[in-house]
Backbone bond lengths (Angstrom), bond angles and torsions (degrees), N, CA, C in turn:
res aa  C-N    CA-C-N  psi(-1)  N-CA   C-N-CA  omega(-1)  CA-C   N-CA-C  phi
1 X - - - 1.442 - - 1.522 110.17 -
2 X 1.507 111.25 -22.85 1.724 104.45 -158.88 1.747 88.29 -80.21
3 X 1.390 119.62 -59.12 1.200 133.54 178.92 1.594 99.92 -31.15
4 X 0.871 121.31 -58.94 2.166 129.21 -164.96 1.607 93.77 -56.14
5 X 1.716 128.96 -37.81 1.272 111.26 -152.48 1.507 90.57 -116.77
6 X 2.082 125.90 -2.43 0.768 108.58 167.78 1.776 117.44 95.66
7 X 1.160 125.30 1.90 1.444 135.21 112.11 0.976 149.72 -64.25
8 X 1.693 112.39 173.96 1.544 113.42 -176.43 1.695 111.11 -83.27
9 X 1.135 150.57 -177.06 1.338 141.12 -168.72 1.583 89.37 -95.72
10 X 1.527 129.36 -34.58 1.478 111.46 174.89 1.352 105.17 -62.72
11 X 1.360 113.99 -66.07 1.414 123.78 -170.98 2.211 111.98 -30.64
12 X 1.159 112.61 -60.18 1.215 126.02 163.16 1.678 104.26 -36.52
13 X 1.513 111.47 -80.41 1.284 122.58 -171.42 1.700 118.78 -47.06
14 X 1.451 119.09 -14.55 1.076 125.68 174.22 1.875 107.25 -95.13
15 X 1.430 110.42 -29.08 1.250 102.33 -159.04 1.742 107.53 -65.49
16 X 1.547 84.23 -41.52 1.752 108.96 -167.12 1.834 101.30 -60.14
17 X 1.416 110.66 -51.97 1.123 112.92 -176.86 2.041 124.79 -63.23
18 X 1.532 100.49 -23.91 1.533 112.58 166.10 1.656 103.18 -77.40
19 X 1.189 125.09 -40.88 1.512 111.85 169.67 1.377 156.11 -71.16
20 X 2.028 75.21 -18.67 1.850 92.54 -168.34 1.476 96.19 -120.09
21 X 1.393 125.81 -10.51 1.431 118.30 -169.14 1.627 126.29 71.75
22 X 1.534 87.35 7.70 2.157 86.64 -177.76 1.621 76.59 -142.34
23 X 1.563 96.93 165.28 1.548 109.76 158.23 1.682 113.82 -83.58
24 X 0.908 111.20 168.86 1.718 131.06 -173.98 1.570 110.55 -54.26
25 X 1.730 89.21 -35.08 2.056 103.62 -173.61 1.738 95.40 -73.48
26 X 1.256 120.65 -52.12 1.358 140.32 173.05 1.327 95.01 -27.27
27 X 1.446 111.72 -107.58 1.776 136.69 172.10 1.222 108.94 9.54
28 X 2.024 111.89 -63.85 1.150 111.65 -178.40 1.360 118.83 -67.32
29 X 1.298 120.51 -53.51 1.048 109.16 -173.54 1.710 132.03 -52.36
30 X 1.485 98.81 -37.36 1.331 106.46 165.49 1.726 127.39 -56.50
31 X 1.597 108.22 -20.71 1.126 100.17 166.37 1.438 135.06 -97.01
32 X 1.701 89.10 -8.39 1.658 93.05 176.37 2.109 95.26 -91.22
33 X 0.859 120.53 18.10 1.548 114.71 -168.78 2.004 88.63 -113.28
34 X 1.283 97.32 -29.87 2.071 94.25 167.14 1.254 106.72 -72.65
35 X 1.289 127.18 -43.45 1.749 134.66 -142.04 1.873 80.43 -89.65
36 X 1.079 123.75 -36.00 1.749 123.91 179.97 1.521 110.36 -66.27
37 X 1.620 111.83 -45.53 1.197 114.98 173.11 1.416 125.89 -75.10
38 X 1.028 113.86 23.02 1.670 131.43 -172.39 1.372 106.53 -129.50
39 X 1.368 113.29 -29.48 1.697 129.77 173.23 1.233 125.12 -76.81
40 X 1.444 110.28 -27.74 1.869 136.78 -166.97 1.888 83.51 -92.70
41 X 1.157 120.71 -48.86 1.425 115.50 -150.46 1.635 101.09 -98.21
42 X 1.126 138.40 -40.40 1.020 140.85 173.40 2.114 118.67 -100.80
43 X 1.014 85.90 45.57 1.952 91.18 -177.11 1.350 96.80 170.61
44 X 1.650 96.70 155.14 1.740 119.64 -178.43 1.205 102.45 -101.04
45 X 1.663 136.22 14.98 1.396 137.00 142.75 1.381 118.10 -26.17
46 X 1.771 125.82 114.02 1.259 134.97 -174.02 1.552 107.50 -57.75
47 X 1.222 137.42 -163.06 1.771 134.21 -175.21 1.693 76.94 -97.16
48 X 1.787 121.05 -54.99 1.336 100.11 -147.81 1.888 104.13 -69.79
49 X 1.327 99.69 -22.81 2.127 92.55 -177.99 1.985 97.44 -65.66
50 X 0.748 113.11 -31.38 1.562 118.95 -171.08 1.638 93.86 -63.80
51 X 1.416 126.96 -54.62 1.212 131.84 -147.59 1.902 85.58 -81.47
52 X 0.942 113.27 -54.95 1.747 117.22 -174.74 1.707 117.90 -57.11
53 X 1.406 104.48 -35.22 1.302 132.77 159.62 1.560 104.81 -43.02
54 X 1.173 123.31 -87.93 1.618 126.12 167.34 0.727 92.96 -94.74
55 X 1.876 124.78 85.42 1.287 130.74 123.27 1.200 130.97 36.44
56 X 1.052 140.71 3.81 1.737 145.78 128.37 1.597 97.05 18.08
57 X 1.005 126.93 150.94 1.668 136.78 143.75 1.581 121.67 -44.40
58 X 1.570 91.91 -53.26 1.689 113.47 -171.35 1.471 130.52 -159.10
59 X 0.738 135.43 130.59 1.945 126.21 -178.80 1.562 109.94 -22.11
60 X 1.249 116.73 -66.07 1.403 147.39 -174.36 2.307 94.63 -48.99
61 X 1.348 105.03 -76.11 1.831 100.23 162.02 1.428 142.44 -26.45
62 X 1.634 86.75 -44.95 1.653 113.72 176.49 1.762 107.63 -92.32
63 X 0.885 110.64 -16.79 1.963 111.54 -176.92 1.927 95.09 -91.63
64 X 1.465 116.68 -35.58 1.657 127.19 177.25 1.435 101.81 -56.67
65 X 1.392 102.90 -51.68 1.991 105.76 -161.13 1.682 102.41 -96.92
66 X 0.891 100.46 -2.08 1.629 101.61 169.83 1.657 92.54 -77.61
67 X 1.563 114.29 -87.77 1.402 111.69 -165.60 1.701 113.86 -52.82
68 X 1.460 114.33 10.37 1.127 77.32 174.27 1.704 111.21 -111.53
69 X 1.094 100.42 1.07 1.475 120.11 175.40 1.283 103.62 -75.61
70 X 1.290 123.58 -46.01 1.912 132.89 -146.55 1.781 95.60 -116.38
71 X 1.451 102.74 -16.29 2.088 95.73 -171.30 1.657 103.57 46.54
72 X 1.592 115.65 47.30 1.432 111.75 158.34 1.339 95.76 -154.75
73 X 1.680 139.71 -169.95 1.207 138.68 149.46 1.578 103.89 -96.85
74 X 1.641 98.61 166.39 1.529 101.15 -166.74 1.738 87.67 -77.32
75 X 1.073 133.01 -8.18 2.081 103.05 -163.80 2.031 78.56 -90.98
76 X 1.339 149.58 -20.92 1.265 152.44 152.28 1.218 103.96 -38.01
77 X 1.491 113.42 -65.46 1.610 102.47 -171.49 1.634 133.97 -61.38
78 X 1.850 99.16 -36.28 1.379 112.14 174.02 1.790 98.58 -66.45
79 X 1.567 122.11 -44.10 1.506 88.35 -173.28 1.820 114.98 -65.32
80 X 0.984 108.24 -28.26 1.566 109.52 -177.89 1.363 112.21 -80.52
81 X 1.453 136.07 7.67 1.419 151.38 153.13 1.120 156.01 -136.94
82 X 1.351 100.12 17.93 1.796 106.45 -170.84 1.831 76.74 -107.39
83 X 2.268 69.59 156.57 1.374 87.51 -150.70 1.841 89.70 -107.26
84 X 1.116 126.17 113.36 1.438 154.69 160.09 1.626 102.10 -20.89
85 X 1.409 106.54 68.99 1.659 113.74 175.17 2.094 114.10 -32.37
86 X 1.697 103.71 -49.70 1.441 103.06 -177.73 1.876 99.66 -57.87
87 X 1.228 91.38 -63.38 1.770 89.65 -171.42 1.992 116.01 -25.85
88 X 1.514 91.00 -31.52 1.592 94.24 -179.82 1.736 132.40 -49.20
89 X 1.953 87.37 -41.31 1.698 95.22 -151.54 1.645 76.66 -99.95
């Protein structure tokens, strides 16, 4: 990424972090930890297809950085949010 916009990887790593208040590793993760919580609640995707899905390392990586983002585990979050397909129609 630093190369594409034409910085150094510090230079980058400082810019993003004075603008956005997280680092780049942060950012992402936080957005693949929404895009999971959208997967748990709306789909019968297992934790480990979810975790392989956004590329996680491992179930066990992705169940760590989940709770520590959310202070629950994701099979916690899907029971307290998936959304009851019959209830729909």
């Amino acid at each position: 990424m630093a190369n594409y916009f034409g910085y150094s990887q510090q230079k980058l790593s400082n810019l993003f972090k004075e603008r956005c208040h997280l680092t780049i590793n942060q950012f992402i993760c936080n957005k693949r930890i929404e895009i999971s919580k959208k997967l748990l609640t709306e789909t019968n995707y297992s934790i480990v297809s979810i975790a392989s899905i956004l590329q996680f390392s491992d179930s066990s990586y992705y169940i760590k950085e989940f709770k520590k983002y959310t202070n629950m585990t994701s099979k916690k979050f899907r029971e307290n949010h998936s959304i009851n397909i019959k209830d729909k129609i």
